[in-house]
VOGU-3710 file (C-alpha; in Angstrom, 3 decimals, decimal comma):
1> xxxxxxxxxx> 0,000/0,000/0,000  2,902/2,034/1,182  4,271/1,659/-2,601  1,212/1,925/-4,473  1,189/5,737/-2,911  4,647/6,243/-3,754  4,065/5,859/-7,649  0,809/7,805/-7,152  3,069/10,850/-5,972  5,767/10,377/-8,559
11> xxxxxxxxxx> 3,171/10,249/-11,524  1,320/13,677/-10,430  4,835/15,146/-10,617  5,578/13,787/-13,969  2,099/15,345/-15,055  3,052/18,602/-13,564  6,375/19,266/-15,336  4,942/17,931/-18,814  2,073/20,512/-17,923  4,741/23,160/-17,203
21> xxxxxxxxxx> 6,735/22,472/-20,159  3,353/22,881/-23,055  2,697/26,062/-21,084  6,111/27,924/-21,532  6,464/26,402/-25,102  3,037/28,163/-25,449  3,861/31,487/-24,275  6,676/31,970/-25,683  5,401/31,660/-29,555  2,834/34,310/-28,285
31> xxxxxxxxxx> 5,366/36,658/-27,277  6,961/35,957/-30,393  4,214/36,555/-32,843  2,387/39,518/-30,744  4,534/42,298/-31,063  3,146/45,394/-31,284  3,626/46,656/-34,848  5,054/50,551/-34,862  2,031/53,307/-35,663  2,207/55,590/-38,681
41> xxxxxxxxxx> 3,687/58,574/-37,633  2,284/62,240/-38,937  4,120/63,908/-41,531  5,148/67,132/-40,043  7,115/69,735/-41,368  9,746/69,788/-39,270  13,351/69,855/-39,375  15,248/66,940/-38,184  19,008/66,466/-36,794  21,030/64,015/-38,736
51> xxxxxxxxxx> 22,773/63,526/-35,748  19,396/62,598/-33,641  18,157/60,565/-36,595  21,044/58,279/-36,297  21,699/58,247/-32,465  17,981/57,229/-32,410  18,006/54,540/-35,185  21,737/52,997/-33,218  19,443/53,016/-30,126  16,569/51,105/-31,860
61> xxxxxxxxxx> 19,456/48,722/-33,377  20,722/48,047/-30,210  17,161/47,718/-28,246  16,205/45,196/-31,259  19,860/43,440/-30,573  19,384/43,684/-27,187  15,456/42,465/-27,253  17,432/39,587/-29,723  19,865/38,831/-27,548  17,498/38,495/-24,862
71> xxxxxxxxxx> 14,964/36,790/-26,865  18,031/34,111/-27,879  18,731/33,536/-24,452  15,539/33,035/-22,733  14,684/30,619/-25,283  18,583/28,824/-24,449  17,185/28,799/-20,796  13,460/27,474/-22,007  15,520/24,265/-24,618  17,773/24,117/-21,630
81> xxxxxxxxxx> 15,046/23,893/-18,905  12,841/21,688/-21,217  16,056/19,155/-21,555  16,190/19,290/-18,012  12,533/18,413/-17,619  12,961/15,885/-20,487  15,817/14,450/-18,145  13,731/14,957/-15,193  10,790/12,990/-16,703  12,884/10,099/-17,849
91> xxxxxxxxxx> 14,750/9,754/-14,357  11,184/9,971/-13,523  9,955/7,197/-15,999  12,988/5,145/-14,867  12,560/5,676/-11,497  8,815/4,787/-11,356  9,520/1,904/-13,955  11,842/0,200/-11,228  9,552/0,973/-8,469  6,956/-0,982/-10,924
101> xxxxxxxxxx> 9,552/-3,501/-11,165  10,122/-3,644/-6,963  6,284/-3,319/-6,841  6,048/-6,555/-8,965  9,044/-8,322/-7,564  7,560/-7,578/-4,131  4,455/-9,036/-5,084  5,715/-11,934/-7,036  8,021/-12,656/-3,555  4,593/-12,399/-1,827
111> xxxxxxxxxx> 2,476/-14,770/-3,795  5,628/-17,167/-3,317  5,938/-16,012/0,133  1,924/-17,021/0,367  2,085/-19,936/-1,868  5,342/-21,517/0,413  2,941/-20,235/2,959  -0,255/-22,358/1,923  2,197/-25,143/1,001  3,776/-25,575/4,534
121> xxxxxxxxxx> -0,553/-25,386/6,079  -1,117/-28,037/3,581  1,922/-30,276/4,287  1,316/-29,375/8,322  -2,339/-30,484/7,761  -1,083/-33,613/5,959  0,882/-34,703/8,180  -1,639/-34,140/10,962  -3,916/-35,721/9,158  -0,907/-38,796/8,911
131> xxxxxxxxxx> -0,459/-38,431/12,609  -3,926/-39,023/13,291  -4,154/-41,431/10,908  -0,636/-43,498/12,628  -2,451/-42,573/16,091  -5,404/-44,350/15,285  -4,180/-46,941/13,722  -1,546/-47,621/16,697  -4,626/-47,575/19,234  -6,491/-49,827/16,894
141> xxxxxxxxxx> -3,526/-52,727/17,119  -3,333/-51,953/20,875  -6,909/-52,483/21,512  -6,841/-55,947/19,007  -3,981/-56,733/20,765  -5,536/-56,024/24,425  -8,263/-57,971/23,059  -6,242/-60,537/21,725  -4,121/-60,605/25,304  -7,604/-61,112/27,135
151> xxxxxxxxxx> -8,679/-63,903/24,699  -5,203/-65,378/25,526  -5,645/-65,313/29,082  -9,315/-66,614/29,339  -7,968/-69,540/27,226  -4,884/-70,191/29,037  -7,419/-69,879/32,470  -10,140/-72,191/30,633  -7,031/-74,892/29,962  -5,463/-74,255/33,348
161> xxxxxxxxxx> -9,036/-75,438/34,980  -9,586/-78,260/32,337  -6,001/-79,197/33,225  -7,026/-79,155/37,183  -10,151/-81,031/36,419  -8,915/-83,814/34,592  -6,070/-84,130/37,515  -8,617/-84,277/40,104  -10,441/-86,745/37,851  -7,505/-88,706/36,943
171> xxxxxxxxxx> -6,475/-88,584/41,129  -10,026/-90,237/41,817  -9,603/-92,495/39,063  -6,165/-93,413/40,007  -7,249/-93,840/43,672  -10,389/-96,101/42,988  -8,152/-98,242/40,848  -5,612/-98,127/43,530  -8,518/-99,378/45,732  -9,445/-101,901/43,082
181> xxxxxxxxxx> -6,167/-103,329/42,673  -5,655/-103,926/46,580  -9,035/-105,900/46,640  -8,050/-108,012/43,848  -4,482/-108,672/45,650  -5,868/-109,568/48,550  -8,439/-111,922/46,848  -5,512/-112,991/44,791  -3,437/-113,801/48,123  -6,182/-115,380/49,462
191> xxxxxxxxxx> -6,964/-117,810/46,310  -2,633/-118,190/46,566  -3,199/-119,243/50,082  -5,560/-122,117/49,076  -3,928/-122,967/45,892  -0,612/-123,501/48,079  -2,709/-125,610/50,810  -3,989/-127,905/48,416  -0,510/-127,998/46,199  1,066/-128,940/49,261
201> xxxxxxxxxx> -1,622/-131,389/50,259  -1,082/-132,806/47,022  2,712/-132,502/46,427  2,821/-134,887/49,610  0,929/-136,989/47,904  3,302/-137,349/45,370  6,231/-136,917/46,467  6,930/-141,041/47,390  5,003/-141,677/43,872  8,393/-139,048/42,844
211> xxxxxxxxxx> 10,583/-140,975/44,368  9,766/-144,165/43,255  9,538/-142,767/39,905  12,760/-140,855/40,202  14,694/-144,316/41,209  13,342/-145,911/37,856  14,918/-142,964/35,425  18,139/-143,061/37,219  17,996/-146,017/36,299  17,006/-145,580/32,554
221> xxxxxxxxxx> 19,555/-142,252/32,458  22,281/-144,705/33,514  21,480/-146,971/30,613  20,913/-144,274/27,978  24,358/-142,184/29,082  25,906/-145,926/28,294  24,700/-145,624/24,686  25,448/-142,167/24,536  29,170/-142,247/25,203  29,243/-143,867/21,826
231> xxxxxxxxxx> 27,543/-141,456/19,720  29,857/-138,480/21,220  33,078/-138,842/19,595  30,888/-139,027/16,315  28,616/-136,317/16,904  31,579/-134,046/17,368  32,147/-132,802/13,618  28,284/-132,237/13,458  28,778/-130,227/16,473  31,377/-127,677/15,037
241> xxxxxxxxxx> 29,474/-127,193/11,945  26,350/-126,405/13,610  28,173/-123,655/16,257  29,842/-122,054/13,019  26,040/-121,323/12,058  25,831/-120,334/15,108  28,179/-117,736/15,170  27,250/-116,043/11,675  23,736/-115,996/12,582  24,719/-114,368/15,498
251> xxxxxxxxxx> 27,439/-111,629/13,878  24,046/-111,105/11,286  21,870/-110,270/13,440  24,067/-107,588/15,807  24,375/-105,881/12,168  21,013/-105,779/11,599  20,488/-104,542/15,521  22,356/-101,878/15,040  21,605/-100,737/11,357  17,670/-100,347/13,236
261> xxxxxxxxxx> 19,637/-98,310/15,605  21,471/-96,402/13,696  18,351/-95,861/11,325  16,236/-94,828/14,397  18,888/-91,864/15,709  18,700/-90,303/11,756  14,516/-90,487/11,897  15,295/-88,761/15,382  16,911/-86,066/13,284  14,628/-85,937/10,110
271> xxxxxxxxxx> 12,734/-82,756/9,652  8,932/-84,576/9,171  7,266/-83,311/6,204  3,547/-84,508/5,400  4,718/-84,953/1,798  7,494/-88,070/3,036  4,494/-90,418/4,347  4,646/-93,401/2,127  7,732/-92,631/0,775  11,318/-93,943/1,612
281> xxxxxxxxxx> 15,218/-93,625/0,745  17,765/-96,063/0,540  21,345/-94,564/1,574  24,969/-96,398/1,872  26,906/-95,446/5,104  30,637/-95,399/5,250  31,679/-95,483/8,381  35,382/-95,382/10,352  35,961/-96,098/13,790  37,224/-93,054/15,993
291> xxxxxxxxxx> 37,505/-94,324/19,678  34,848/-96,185/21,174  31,880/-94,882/17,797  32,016/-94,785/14,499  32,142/-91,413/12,300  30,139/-90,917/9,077  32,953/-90,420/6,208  30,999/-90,493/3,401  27,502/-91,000/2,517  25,545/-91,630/-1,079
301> xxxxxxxxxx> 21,971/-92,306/-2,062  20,994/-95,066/-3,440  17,207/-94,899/-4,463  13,966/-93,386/-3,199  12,472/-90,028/-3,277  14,492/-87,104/-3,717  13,422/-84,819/-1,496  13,315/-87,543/1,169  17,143/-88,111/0,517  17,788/-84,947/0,855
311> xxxxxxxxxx> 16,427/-84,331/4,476  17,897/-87,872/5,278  20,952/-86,119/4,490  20,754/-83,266/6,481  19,301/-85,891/9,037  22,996/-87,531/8,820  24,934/-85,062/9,493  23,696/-83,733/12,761  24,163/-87,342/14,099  27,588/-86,514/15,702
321> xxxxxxxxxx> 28,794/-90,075/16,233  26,954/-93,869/15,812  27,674/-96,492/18,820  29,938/-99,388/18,382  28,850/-103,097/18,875  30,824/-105,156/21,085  31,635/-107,493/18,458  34,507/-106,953/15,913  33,058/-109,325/13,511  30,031/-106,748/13,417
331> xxxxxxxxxx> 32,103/-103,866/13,406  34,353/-104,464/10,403  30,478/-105,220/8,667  29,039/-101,822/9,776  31,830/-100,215/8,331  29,775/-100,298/4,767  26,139/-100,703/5,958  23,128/-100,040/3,436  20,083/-97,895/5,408  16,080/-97,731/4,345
341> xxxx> 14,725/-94,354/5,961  11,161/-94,325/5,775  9,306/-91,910/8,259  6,193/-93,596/10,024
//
C-alpha cells in the first residue's frame, strides 16, 4: 500500500512538469508573434538632426539586438530547462519503472511467500492428518492386541481349569483303581493261600510216587548215558558245523540290531514333512571307527524319493557319532552298511 502511494506521488509530478513544459512552449510563440507593430507617424514639417536621426536609429538597433539577444537567451534557458525536464521525466519514468519492477518483484516474492505459505498449512495439515491417521491406527492394534491378550488369558485360564479337572479326575480315578487293585491282591493272596494248601496237600501226595519214579529214570539215564558215550566222539564234527552257524547268525543279526539303531537316531533327526508319508530312501553309510563310535565319512543315495534323501541327508549329518557293537566281527560289517529311511 505504502508503494502503491509512492508511484501515485511520482506520476502527479511527472504530469506537472509535462504541464509546465506545453505552457512555456506556449507562451513563448505568443510573445513571439504579438509584437506590437510601430504606428504611422504624422508627416510634419519639421526639421530633423542628422545627428538625432542616427543616435535614435543605433538606439533602436541596439534595443532590437538587445530584445534579440534576450529573446536568444531566454529561449537557451526554455531548450535548456525543457532538456532538463525531459531528463527529469525520464529519471522519472525510470525511477517509477523500477519501483513498478520492486512493486512486482515484491508481489511476485509475496504470492511465493503465500504460496510456500499455503504449502507448509497443507503439508502441516497432511501430516496431521498422517499423525492421526498413525495414532489411530496404533490404538487400533493396541486395543486388538488387548483384546487378543484377554482372549489369551481366558484360554490359558479355561485350559489351566480343564487341566485341574482332569487331575482331580484322573487322582479319583487313580485312587479307585488303587482301591481296586488292593481288593483283587488280597483276593488274589487269598486264592494263593488255598492254591498252596492244596498244592502242598497234594505234592505230599506225590512226592513217594516221585521218588519211586525218580529211582526208575536213574535207572534208565544210567542206561541211555551208556549208549550215549558212543555217539559223542561221532557227533563231534556235526557239532562244530552247527556252532559255526551259530556264530554267523549271530554276527548277522548284531548288524542288523544296530543298522535299526542307527536308522532310528537319523529319523530322530529328520525334519517330518507330510509330503514323506509313504515314501522312503535307501542310503549307503561309510563309516570309520574313531575311539569307542564310528564317524560318518561319506555318505551316497541309493534310491527313493528325492526330497526324502535330501532331508535324510541333512538328518545324517547332525548325528555326531553312531555307537559301536561289542563285536569286531560286526564292526568291520558296519563299516559299509546299506540304510532304508522311511518316516512312520
Amino acid at each position: 500500500m505504502k508503494q502503491d502511494k509512492k508511484f501515485m506521488k511520482s506520476l502527479a509530478i511527472s504530469l506537472a512538469v509535462h504541464l509546465l513544459l506545453v505552457i512555456a512552449l506556449i507562451w513563448g510563440t505568443k510573445f513571439n508573434m504579438s509584437k506590437p507593430e510601430p504606428k504611422p507617424n504624422m508627416v510634419e514639417a519639421v526639421v530633423i538632426d542628422p545627428n538625432v536621426i542616427h543616435q535614435q536609429a543605433r538606439q533602436i538597433r541596439q534595443q532590437r539586438e538587445a530584445a534579440a539577444k534576450a529573446e536568444q537567451e531566454r529561449i537557451r534557458k526554455l531548450r535548456q530547462h525543457t532538456e532538463q525536464l525531459e531528463k527529469n521525466r525520464k529519471a522519472e519514468e525510470k525511477r517509477i519503472r523500477r519501483l513498478a519492477e520492486q512493486k512486482a518483484q515484491a508481489e511476485k516474492k509475496a504470492r511465493e511467500a503465500e504460496k510456500q505459505r499455503q504449502l507448509k498449512e497443507r503439508q502441516r495439515k497432511e501430516e496431521e492428518k498422517r499423525a492421526s491417521a498413525a495414532k489411530a491406527e496404533r490404538l487400533k492394534k493396541e486395543q486388538a492386541a488387548k483384546k487378543a491378550e484377554a482372549e489369551r488369558a481366558a484360554k490359558v485360564k479355561a485350559a489351566a481349569e480343564a487341566k485341574k479337572k482332569a487331575a482331580k479326575a484322573e487322582a479319583d480315578r487313580l485312587a479307585k483303581e488303587k482301591a481296586a487293585k488292593a481288593a483283587a491282591e488280597k483276593a488274589r493272596q487269598a486264592e494263593q493261600k488255598k492254591l498252596a494248601e492244596q498244592k502242598a496237600a497234594k505234592e505230599a501226595a506225590e512226592k513217594a510216587k516221585r521218588e519211586k519214579a525218580h529211582l526208575a529214570q536213574l535207572e534208565k539215564e544210567r542206561k541211555e548215558k551208556e549208549a550215549a558215550l558212543n555217539d559223542i566222539f561221532s557227533g563231534l564234527e556235526a557239532e562244530a558245523a552247527s556252532n559255526s552257524s551259530a556264530r554267523n547268525r549271530a554276527i548277522t543279526d548284531e548288524v542288523s540290531r544296530m543298522g535299526e539303531v542307527y536308522k532310528q537316531m537319523i529319523q530322530r533327526e529328520l525334519l517330518l514333512d507330510d509330503s514323506f508319508k509313504g515314501k522312503e530312501c535307501k542310503v549307503n553309510l561309510r563309516l570309520i571307527q574313531a575311539g569307542s563310535t564310528f564317524m560318518v565319512s561319506d555318505l551316497r543315495t541309493l534310491s527313493g524319493d528325492s526330497s526324502l534323501c535330501r532331508a535324510a541327508k541333512t538328518a545324517v549329518s547332525k548325528v555326531a557319532s553312531f555307537p559301536l557293537p561289542k563285536d569286531k566281527a560286526a564292526i568291520e560289517k558296519l563299516k559299509n552298511i546299506n540304510l532304508t529311511v522311511a518316516p512312520e
